[in-house]
C-alpha positions in Angstrom: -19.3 -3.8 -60.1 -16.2 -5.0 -58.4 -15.4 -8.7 -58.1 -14.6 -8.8 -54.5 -13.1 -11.9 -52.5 -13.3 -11.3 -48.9 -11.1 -14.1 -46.7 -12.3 -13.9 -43.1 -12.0 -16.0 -40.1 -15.0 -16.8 -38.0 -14.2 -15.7 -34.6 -12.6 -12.3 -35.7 -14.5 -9.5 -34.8 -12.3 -7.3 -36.8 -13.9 -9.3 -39.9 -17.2 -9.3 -38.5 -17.6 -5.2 -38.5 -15.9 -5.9 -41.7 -18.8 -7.9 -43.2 -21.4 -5.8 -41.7 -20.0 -3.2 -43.3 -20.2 -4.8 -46.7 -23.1 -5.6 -46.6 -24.8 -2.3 -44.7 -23.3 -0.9 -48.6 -25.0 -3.4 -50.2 -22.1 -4.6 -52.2 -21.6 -8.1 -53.5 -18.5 -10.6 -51.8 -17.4 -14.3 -52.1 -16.5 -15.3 -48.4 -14.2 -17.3 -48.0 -12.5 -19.0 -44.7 -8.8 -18.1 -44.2 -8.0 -20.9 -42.2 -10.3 -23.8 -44.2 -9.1 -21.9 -47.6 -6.0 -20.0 -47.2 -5.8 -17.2 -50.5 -4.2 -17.7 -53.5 -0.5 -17.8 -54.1 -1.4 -15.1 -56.8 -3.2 -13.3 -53.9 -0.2 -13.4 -51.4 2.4 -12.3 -53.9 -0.1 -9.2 -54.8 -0.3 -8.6 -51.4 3.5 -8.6 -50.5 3.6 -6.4 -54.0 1.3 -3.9 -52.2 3.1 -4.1 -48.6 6.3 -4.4 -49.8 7.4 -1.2 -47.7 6.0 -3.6 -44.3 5.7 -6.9 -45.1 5.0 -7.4 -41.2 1.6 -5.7 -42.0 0.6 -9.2 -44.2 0.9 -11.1 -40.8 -1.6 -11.4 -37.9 1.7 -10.6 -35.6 -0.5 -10.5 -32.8 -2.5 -14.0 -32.9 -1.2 -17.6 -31.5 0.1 -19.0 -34.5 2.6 -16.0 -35.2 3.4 -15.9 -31.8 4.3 -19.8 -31.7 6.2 -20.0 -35.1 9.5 -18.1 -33.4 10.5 -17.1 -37.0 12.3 -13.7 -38.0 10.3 -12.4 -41.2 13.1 -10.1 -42.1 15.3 -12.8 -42.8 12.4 -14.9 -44.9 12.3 -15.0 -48.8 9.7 -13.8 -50.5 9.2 -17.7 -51.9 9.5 -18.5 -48.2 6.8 -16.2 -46.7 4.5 -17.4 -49.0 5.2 -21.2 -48.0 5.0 -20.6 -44.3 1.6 -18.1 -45.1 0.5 -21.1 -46.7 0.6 -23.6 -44.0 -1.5 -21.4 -41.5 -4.2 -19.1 -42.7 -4.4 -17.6 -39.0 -0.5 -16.7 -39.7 -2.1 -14.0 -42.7 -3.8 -10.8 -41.4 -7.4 -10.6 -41.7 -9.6 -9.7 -43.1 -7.8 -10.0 -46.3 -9.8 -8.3 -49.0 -9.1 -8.7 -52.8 -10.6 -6.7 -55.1 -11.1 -7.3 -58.9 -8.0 -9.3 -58.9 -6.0 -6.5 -58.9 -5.7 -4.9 -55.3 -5.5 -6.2 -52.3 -6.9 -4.4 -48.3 -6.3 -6.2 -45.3 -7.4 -5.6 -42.2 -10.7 -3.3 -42.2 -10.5 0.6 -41.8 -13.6 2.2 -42.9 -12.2 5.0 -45.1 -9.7 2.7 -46.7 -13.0 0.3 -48.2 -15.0 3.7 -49.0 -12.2 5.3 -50.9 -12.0 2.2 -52.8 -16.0 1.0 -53.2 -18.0 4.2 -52.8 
């Protein structure tokens, strides 16, 4: 079984179909809230690894907080992102999924979480 680490927001009904989903597969999760309990550095730096081609896709571009920050991501560090990922968990796209410590999904699209759990 796959150790599974699901960060989620409350009010997000992206993560909501994501949890029903989950759990409508009866697989196992430790939930955890984004913005109480941002993820790991370990996490974040897998997760720029994985999106290195967009690393736009690792931020909630389209929420308050990115909007308000007025801050060009292109010209960001990677040391950088993490810090300023770090100070907001509604800056980091959710849900943010991280799977035996290894991988790491965010956002929720059905076939992606099949391919990788059924």
């Amino acid at each position: 079984m796959k150790k599974i680490i699901f960060y989620s927001y409350l009010k997000c009904s992206t993560c909501g179909k994501a949890l029903k989903w989950l759990n409508k597969k009866n697989l196992e999760y430790q939930l955890v809230d984004i913005v109480q309990e941002p993820p790991l550095i370990k996490y974040i730096d897998l997760a720029l690894e994985i999106y290195s081609a967009d690393i736009k896709r690792i931020f909630n571009i389209r929420g308050k907080a990115f909007k308000s920050i007025n801050v060009d991501i292109d010209s960001l560090s990677r040391k950088e992102i993490i810090q300023l990922l770090l100070t907001d968990g509604k800056l980091i796209k959710r849900p943010f999924l991280v799977y035996d410590e290894k991988k790491v999904i965010l956002g929720f699209n059905e076939i992606e979480y099949a391919k990788q759990f059924l």
